[in-house]
FIDRENTOR-273736 format. One record per residue (C-alpha): residue in one letter; x, y, z. Coordinates in nm, 2 decimals. Example, Ala and Ser with C-alpha at 12.3 -4.5 7.8 and 13.67 -1.06 7.14 Angstrom:
(rec 'A'; (1.23; -0.45; 0.78))
(rec 'S'; (1.37; -0.11; 0.71))
//
This chain:
(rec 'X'; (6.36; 5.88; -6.38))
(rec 'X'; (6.72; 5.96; -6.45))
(rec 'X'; (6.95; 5.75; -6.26))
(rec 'X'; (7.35; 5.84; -6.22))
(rec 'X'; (7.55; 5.56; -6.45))
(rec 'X'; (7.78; 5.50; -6.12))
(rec 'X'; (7.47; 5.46; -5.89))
(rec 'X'; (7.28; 5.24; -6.11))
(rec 'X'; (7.58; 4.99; -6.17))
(rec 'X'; (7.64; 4.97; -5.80))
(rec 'X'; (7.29; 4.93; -5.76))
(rec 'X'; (7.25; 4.66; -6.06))
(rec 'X'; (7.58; 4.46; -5.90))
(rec 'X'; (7.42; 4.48; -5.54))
(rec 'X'; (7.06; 4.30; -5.69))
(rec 'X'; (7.26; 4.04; -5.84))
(rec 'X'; (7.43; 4.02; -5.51))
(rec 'X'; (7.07; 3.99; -5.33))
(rec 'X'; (6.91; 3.77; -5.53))
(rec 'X'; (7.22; 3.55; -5.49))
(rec 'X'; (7.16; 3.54; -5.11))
(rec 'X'; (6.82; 3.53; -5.11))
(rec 'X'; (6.83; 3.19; -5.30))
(rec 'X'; (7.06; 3.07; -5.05))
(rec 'X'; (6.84; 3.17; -4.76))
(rec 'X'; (6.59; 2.84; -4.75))
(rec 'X'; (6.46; 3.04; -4.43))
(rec 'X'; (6.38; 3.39; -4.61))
(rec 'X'; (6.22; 3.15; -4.94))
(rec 'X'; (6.01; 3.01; -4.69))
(rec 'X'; (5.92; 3.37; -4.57))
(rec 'X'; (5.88; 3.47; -4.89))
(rec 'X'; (5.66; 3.17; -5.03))
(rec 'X'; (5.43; 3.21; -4.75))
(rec 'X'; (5.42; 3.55; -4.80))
(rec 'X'; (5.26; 3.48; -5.11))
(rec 'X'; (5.06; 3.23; -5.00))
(rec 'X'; (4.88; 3.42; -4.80))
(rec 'X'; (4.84; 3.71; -5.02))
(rec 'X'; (4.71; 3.50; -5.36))
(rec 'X'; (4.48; 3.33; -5.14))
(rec 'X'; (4.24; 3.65; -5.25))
(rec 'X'; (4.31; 3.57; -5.62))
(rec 'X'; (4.14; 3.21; -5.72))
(rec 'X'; (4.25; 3.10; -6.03))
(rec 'X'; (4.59; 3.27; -6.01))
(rec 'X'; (4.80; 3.06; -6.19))
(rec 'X'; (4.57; 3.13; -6.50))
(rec 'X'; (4.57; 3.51; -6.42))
(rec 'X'; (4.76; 3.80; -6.60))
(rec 'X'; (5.02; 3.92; -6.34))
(rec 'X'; (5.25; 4.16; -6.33))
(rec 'X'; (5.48; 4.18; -6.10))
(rec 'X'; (5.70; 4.56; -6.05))
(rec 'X'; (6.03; 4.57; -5.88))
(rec 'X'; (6.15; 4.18; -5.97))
(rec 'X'; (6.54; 4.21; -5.94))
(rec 'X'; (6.54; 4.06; -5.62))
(rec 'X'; (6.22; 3.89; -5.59))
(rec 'X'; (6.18; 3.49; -5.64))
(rec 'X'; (5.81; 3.56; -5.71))
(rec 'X'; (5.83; 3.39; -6.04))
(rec 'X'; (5.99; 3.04; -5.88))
(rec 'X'; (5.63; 3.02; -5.70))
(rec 'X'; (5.41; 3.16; -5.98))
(rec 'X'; (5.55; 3.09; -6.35))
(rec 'X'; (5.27; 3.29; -6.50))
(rec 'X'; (5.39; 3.61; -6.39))
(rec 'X'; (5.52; 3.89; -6.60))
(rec 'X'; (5.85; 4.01; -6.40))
(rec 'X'; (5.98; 4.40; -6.45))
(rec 'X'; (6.18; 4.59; -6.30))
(rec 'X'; (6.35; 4.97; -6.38))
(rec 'X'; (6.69; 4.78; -6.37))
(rec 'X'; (6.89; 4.60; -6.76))
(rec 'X'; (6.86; 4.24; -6.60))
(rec 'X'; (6.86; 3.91; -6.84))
(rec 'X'; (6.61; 3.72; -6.65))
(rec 'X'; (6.30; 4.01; -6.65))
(rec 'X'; (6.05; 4.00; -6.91))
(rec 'X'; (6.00; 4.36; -6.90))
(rec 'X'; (6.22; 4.66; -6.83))
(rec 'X'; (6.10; 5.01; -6.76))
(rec 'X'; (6.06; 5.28; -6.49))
(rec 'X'; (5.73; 5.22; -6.31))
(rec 'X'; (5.63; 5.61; -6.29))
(rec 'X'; (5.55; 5.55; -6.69))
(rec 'X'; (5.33; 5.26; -6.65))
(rec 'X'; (5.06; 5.40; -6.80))
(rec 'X'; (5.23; 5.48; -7.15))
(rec 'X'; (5.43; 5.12; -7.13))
(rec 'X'; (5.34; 5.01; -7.48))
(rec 'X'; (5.49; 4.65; -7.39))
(rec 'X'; (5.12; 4.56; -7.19))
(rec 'X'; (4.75; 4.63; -7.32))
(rec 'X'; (4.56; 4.89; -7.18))
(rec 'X'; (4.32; 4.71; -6.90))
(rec 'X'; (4.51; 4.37; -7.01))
(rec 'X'; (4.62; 4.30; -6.65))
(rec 'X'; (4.43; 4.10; -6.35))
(rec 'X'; (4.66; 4.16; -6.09))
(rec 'X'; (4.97; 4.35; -6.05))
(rec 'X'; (5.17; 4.30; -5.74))
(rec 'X'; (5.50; 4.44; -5.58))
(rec 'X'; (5.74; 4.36; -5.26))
(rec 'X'; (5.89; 4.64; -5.07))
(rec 'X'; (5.91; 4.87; -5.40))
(rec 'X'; (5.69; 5.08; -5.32))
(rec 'X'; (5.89; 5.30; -5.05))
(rec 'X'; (6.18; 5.35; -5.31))
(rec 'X'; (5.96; 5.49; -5.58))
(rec 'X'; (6.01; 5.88; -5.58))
(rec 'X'; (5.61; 5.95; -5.63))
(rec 'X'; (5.40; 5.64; -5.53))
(rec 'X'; (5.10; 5.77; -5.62))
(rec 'X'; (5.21; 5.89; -5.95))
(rec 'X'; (5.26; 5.51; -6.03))
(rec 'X'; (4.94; 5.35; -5.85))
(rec 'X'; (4.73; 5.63; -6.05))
(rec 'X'; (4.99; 5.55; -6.37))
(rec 'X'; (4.90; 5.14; -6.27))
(rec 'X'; (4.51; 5.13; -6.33))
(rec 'X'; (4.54; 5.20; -6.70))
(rec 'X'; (4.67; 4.87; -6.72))
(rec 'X'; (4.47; 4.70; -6.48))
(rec 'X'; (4.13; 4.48; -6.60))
(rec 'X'; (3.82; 4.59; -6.50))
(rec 'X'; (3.80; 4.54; -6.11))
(rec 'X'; (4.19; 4.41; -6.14))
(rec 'X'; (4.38; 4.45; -5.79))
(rec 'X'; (4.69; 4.58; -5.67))
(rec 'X'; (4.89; 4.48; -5.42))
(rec 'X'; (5.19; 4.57; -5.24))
(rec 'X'; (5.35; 4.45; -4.93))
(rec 'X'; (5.55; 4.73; -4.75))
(rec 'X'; (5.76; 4.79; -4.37))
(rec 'X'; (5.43; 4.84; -4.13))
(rec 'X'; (5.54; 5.05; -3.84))
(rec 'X'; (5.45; 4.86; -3.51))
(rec 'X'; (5.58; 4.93; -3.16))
(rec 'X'; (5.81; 4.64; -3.20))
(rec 'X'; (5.93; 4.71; -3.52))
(rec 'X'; (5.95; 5.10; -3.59))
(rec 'X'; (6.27; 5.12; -3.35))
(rec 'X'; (6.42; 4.84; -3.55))
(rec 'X'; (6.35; 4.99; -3.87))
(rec 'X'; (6.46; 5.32; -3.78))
(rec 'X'; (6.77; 5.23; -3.57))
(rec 'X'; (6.92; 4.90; -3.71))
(rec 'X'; (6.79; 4.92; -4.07))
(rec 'X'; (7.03; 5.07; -4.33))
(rec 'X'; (6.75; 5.25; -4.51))
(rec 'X'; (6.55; 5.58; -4.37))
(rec 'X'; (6.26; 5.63; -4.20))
(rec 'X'; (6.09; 5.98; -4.22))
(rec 'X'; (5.79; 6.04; -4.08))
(rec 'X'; (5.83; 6.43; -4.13))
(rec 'X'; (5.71; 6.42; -4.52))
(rec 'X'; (5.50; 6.75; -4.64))
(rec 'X'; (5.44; 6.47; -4.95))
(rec 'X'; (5.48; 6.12; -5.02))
(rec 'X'; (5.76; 6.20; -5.27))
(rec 'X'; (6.11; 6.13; -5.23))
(rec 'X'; (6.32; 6.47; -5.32))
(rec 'X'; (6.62; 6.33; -5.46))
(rec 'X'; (6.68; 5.97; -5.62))
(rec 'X'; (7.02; 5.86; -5.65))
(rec 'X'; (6.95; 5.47; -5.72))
(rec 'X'; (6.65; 5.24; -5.74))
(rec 'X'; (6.81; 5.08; -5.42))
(rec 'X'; (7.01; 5.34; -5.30))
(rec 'X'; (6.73; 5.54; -5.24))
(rec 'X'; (6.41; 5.48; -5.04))
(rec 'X'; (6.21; 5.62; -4.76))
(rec 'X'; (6.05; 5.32; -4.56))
(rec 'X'; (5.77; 5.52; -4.38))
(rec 'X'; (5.61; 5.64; -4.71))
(rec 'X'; (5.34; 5.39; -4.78))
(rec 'X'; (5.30; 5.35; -4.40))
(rec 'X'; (5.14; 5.67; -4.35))
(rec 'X'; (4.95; 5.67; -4.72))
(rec 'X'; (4.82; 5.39; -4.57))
(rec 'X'; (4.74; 5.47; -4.21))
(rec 'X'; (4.84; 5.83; -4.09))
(rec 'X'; (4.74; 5.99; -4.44))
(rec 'X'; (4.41; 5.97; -4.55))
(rec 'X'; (4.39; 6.26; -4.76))
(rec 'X'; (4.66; 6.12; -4.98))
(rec 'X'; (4.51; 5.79; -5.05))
(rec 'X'; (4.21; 6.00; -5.14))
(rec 'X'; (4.38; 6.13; -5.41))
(rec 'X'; (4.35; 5.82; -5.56))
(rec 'X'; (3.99; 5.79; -5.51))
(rec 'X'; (3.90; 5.85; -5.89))
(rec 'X'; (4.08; 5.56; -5.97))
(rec 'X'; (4.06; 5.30; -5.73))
(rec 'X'; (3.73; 5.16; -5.50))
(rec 'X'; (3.88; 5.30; -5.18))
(rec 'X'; (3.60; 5.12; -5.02))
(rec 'X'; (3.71; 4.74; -5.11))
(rec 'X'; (4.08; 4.81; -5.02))
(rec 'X'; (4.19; 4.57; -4.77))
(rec 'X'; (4.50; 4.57; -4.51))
(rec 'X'; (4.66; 4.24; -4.41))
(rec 'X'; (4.94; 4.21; -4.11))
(rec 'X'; (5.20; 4.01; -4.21))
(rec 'X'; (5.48; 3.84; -3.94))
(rec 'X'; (5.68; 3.98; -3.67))
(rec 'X'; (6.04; 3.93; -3.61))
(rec 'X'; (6.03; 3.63; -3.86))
(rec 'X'; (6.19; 3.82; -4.16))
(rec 'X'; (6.45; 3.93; -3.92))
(rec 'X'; (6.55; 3.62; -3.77))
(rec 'X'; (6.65; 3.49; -4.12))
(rec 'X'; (6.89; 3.72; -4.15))
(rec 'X'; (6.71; 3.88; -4.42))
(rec 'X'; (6.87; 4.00; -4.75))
(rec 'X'; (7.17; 4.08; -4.64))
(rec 'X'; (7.26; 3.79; -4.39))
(rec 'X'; (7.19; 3.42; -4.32))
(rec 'X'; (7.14; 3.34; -3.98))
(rec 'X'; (7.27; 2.99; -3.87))
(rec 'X'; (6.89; 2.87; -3.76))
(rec 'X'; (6.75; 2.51; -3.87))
(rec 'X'; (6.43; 2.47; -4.12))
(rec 'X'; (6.29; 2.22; -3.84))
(rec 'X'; (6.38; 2.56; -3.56))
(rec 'X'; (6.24; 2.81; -3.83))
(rec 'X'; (5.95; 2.68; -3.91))
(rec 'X'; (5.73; 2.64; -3.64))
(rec 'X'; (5.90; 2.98; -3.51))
(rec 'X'; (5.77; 3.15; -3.83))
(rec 'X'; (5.35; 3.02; -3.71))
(rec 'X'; (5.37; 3.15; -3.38))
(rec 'X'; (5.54; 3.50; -3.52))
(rec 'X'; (5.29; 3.54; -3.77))
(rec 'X'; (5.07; 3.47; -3.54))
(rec 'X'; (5.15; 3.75; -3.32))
(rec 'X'; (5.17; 3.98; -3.62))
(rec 'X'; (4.80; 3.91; -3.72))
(rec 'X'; (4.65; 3.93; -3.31))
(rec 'X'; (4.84; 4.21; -3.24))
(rec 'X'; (4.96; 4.40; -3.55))
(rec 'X'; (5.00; 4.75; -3.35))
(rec 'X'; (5.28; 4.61; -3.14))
(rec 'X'; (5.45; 4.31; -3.34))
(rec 'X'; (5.38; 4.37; -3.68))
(rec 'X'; (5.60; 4.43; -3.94))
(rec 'X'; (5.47; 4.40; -4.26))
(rec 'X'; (5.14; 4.50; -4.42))
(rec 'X'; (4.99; 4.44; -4.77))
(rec 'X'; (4.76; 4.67; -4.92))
(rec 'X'; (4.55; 4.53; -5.18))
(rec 'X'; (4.36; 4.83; -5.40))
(rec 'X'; (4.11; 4.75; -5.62))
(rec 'X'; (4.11; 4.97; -6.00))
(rec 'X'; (3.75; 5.13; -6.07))
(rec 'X'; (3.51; 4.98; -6.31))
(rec 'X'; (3.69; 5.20; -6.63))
(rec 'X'; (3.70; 4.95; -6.91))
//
């Protein structure tokens, strides 16, 4: 994927800037940790697993789990692995079928062809190794917020889940893409029915408002740890019970076909 020089400096200087304020944020690592919590719970044994983790510029992923291999498309210092995620499957830096789990945080909408990369993904996954990657889920509650107060688009009127023009691996995005692969598009997860066991995927709901009230990436919210908290178990709460109307995340976890 060629990326302008101009666009990807801004785009480099603005990760460093996020992952600045995300390590600032006790409220959004809390989020975050629990977030992960609750998605590894699937994975026993993950500390001892292979894991790779795509789009780590921002993430603090690898404060909770040392083991994991970070990447990103993006010259940082502190990632074990750079590379564009569309060429996974030719990256020469990771065995074929090497991986157990490779996971990824709100990437997946600013990748111009998702499913070129999960197809591109399963050459490196193990035999039965799992993917998963937590997106925007569009609820009642939170589609309006997403699409009015949210810097980043939301088009629901896609012929394909492709983005037609990438300026920046930040700059660019569109958030409704793996909503509908997910749950409006069947026929395009199909596509990917050669490669993954469409029957074992799974969908988890995760939080409400609880991302938002931290201020998220680019904010920090004046709110105490002892407020936040026990906020954050009655909004994920509601996220879970009623996902349609409060949710506002969702993880997908797909599971590679028996190929080794």
């Amino acid at each position: 994927m060629e990326i302008e020089s101009a666009l990807y400096e801004a785009d480099l200087a603005q990760t460093l800037a996020n992952r600045e304020r995300l390590s600032a944020n006790p409220n959004l690592m809390h989020w975050y940790g629990e977030l992960y919590k609750e998605m590894f719970r699937q994975e026993p044994d993950i500390a001892t697993k292979t894991v790779l983790e795509i789009g780590s510029g921002t993430s603090p992923l690898k404060r909770f789990l040392p083991n994991v291999i970070t990447s990103d498309v993006l010259k940082l210092d502190y990632l074990d692995i750079v590379f564009d995620c569309h060429e996974i499957g030719m990256l020469p830096d990771i065995a074929d079928h090497s991986v157990d789990v490779i996971t990824m945080t709100n990437v997946l909408h600013h990748l111009k062809d998702p499913l070129m990369f999960l197809r591109g993904a399963t050459r490196k996954l193990a035999k039965g190794g799992r993917l998963y990657a937590t997106e925007p889920y569009l609820s009642w509650l939170s589609y309006p917020m997403y699409k009015l107060l949210h810097h980043e688009p939301v088009d629901l009127n896609i012929r394909r889940p492709v983005l037609d023009t990438v300026q920046g691996p930040l700059s660019t995005s569109n958030q409704a893409m793996p909503h509908m692969i997910f749950f409006q598009r069947p026929d395009w997860l199909a596509e990917l029915a050669d490669c993954y066991s469409l029957d074992k995927t799974r969908i988890s709901y995760f939080s409400s408002l609880s991302y938002m009230a931290t201020g998220g990436i680019s904010k920090k919210f004046p709110v105490p740890g002892w407020a936040y908290k026990p906020y954050f178990e009655l909004d994920r709460a509601m996220g879970r019970t009623l996902p349609k109307v409060f949710a506002s995340f969702f993880t997908a976890r797909l599971t590679s076909r028996d190929q080794v």
